[in-house]
ChimeraX commands (.cxc) that place a marker at each C-alpha (Angstrom):
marker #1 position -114.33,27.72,68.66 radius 0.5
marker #1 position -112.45,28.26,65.10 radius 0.5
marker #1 position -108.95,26.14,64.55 radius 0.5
marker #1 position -105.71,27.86,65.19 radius 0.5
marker #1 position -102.26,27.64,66.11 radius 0.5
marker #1 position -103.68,28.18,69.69 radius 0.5
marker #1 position -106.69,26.09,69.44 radius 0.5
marker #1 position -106.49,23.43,67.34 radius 0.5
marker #1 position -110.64,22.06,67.52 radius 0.5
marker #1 position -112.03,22.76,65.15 radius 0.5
marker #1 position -116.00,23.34,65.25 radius 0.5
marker #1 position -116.93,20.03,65.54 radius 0.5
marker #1 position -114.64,18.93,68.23 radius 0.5
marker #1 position -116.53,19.69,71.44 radius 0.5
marker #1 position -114.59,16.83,73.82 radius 0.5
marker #1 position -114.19,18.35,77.33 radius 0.5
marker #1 position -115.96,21.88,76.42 radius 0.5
marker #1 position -119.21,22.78,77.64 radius 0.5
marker #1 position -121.50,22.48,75.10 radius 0.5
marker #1 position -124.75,23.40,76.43 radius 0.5
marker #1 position -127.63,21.04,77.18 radius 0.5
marker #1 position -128.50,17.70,74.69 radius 0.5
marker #1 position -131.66,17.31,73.00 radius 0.5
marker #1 position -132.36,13.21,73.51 radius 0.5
marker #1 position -135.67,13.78,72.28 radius 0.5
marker #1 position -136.50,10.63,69.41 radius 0.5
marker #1 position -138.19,12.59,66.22 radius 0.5
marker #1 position -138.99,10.87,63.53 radius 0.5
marker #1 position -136.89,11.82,60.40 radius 0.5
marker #1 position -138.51,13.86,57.90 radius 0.5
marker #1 position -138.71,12.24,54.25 radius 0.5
marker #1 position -135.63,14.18,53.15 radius 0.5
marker #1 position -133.60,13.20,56.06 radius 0.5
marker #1 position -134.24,9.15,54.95 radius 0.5
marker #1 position -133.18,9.80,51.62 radius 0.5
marker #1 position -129.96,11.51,52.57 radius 0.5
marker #1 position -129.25,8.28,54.77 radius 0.5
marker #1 position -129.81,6.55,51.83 radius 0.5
marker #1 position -127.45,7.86,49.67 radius 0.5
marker #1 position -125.36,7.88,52.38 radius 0.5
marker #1 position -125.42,3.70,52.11 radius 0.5
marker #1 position -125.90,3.54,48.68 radius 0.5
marker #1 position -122.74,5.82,47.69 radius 0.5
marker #1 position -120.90,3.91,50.24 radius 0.5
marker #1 position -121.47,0.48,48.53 radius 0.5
marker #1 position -120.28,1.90,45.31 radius 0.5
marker #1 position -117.31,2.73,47.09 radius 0.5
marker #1 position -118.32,6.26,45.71 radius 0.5
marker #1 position -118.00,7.62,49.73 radius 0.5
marker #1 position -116.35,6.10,52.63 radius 0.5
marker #1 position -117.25,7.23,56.30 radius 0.5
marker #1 position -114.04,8.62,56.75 radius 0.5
marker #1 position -114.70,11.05,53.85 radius 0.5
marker #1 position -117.98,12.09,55.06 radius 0.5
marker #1 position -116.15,13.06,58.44 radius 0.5
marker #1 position -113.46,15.15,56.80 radius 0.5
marker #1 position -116.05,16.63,54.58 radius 0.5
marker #1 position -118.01,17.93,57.52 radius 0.5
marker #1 position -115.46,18.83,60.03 radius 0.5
marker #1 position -113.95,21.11,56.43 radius 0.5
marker #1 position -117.47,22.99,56.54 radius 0.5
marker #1 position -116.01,25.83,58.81 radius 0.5
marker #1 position -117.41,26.81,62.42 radius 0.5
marker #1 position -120.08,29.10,60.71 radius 0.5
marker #1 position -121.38,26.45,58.70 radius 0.5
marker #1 position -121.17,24.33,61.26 radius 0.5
marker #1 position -123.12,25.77,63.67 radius 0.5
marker #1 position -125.48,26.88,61.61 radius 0.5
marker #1 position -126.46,23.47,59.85 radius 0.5
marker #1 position -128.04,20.35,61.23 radius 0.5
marker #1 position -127.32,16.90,60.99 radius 0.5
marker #1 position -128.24,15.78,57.77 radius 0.5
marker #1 position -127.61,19.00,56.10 radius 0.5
marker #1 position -123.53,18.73,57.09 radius 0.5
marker #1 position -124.23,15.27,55.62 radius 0.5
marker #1 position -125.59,16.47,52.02 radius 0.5
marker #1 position -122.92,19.20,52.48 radius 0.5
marker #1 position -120.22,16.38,52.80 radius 0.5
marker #1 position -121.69,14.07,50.42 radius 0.5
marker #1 position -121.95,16.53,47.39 radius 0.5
marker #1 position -118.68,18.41,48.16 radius 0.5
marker #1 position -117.00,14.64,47.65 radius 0.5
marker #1 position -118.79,13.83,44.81 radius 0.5
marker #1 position -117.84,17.09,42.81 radius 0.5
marker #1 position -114.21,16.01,44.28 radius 0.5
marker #1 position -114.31,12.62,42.65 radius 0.5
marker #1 position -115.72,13.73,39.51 radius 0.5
marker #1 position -119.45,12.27,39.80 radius 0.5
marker #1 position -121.32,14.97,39.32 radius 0.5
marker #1 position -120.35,18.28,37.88 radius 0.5
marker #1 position -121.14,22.10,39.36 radius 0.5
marker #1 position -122.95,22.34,36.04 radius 0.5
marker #1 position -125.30,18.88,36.14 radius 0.5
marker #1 position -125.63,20.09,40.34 radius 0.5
marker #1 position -127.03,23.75,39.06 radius 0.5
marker #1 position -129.38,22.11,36.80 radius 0.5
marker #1 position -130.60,19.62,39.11 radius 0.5
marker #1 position -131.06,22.29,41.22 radius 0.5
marker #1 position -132.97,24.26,38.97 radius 0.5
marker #1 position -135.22,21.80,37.57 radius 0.5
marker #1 position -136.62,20.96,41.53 radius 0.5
marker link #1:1,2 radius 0.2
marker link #1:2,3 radius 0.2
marker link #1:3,4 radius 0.2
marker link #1:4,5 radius 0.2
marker link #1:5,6 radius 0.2
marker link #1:6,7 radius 0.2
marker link #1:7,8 radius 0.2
marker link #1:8,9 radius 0.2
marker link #1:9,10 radius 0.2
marker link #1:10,11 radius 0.2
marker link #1:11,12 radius 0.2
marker link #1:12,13 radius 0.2
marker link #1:13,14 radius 0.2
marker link #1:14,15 radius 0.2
marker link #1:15,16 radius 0.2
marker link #1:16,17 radius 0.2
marker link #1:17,18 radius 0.2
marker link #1:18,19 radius 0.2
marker link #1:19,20 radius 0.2
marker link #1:20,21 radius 0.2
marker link #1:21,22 radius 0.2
marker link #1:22,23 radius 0.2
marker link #1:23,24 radius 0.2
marker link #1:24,25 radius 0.2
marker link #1:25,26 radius 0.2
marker link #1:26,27 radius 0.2
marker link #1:27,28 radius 0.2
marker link #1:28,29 radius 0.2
marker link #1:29,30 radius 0.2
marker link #1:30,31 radius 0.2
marker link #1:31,32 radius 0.2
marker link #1:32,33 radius 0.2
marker link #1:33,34 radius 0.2
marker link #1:34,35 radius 0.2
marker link #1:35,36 radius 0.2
marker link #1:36,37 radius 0.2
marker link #1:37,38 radius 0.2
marker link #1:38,39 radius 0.2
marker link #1:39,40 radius 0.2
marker link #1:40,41 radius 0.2
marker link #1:41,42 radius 0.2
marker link #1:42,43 radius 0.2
marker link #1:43,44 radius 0.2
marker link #1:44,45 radius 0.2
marker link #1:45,46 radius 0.2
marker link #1:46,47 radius 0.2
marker link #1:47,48 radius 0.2
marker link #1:48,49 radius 0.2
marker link #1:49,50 radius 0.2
marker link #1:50,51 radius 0.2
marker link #1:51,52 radius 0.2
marker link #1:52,53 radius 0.2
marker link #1:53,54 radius 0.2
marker link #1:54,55 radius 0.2
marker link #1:55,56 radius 0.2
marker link #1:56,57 radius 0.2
marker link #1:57,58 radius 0.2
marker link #1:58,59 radius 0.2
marker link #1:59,60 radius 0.2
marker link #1:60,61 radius 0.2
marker link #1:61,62 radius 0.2
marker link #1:62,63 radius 0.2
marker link #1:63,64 radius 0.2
marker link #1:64,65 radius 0.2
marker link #1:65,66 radius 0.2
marker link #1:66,67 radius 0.2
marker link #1:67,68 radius 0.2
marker link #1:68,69 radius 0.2
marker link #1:69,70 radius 0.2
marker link #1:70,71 radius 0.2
marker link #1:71,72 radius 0.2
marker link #1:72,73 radius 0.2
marker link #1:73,74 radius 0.2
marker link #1:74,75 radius 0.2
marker link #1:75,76 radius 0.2
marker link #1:76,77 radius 0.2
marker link #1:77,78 radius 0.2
marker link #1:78,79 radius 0.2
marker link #1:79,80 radius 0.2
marker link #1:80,81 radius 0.2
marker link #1:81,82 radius 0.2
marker link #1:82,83 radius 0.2
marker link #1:83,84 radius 0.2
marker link #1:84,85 radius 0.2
marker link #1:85,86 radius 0.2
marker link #1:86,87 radius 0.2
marker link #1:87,88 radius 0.2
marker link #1:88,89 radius 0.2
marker link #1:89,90 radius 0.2
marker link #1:90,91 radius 0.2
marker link #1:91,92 radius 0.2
marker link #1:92,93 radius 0.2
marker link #1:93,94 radius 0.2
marker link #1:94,95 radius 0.2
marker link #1:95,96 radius 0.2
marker link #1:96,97 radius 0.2
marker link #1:97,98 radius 0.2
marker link #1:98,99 radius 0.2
marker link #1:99,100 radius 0.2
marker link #1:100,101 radius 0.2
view
């Protein structure tokens, strides 16, 4: 469902489509998935990312990138995207943390 003149929902914006059946299944969330939450808060209290940037961050991923990530990976998505944006980190320092594991 890709944004256009003659749809304008974007990938994320399912209201009153059918979207197939729900998983309501509880999991509990992996390691990686608590420390994303985390940052989540902690960038928030900085002021460093506000919820309303994390939801324009993810509904900019695209519908293929989208659909193909989960949850928390639109959030990390999101959440780096805004910091390169703000000038936190740099695509350089990112690469190297990368690297380095």
């Amino acid at each position: 469902m890709a944004e256009s003149i003659d749809n304008p929902r974007g990938p994320h914006d399912l209201g009153g489509t059918p979207a197939g059946p729900i998983d309501r299944s509880e999991h509990e969330p992996a390691l990686w998935e608590l420390r994303v939450d985390a940052m989540r808060q902690l960038l928030g209290e900085q002021g460093l990312l506000s919820a309303d940037e994390l939801r324009r961050g993810i509904e900019a991923l695209g519908e293929e990138k989208y659909s193909r990530l989960g949850y928390y990976e639109r959030w990390i998505e999101s959440i780096t995207e805004n910091l390169l944006r703000r000038g936190v980190i740099t695509t350089a320092e990112l690469a190297d943390r990368l690297e380095s594991g």
